[in-house]
N, C-alpha and C positions, 0 to 999 in steps of 0.2 A: 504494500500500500504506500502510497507516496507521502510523503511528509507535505503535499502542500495543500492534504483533504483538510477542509476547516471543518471544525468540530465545537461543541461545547465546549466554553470557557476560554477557547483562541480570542486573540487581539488580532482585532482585524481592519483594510483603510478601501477602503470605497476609491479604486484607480478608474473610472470610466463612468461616462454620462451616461443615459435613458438610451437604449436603441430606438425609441419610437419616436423623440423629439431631440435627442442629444442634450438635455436639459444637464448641465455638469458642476450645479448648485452646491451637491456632497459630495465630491472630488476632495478626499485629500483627510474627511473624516472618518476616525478614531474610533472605534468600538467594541466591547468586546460580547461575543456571541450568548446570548442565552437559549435561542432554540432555534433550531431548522425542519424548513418542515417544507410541502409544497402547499401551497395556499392563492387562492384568488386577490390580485392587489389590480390599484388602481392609479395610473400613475397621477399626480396631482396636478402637473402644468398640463398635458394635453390629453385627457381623460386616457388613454388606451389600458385596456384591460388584459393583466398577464396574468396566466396560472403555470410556475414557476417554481425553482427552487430560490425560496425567500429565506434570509438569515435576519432572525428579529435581535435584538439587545435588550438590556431589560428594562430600558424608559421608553417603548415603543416606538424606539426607529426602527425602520427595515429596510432594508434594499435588497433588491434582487443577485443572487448567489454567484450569477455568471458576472455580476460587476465590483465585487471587491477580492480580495489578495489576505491572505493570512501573513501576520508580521509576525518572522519566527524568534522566540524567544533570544532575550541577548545574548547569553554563552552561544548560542549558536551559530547566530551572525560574528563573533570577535575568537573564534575556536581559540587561534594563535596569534591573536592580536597583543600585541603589546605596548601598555598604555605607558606613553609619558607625559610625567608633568611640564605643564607650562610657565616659564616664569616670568613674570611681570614686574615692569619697574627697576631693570637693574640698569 
């Protein structure tokens, strides 16, 4: 199974607008998943109607599944990253 299937409890970011109107309002927002499911939604700028895989959070946003990205925990993105300090003011 691929590590880029989103699941409950993922952090996850909304990379791409509506395919029905390209509406790209929640580009770039933050959330993290509390159920997936496939469900009847409705888009809010140009009414079109999808029954899809939707990933809800748990203050009632939702977007549709094919339009956001799972953000993989930090150890994972820095495996062998090696952090230095910065120093300011000398």
């Amino acid at each position: 199974m691929s590590d880029d299937v989103i699941r409950v409890g993922d952090l996850v970011v909304v990379v791409k607008g509506h395919p029905c109107c390209g509406n790209a309002e929640f580009v770039g927002k933050l959330f993290k998943v509390e159920q997936i499911g496939t469900f009847e939604c409705e888009c809010h700028d140009c009414g079109r109607v999808f029954s899809s895989e939707t990933v809800f959070s748990s203050w009632s946003f939702r977007e549709l599944g094919s339009l956001v990205k799972k953000i993989k925990p930090l150890d994972e993105n820095v495996e062998d990253a090696v952090l230095v300090p910065e120093v300011v003011g000398v």
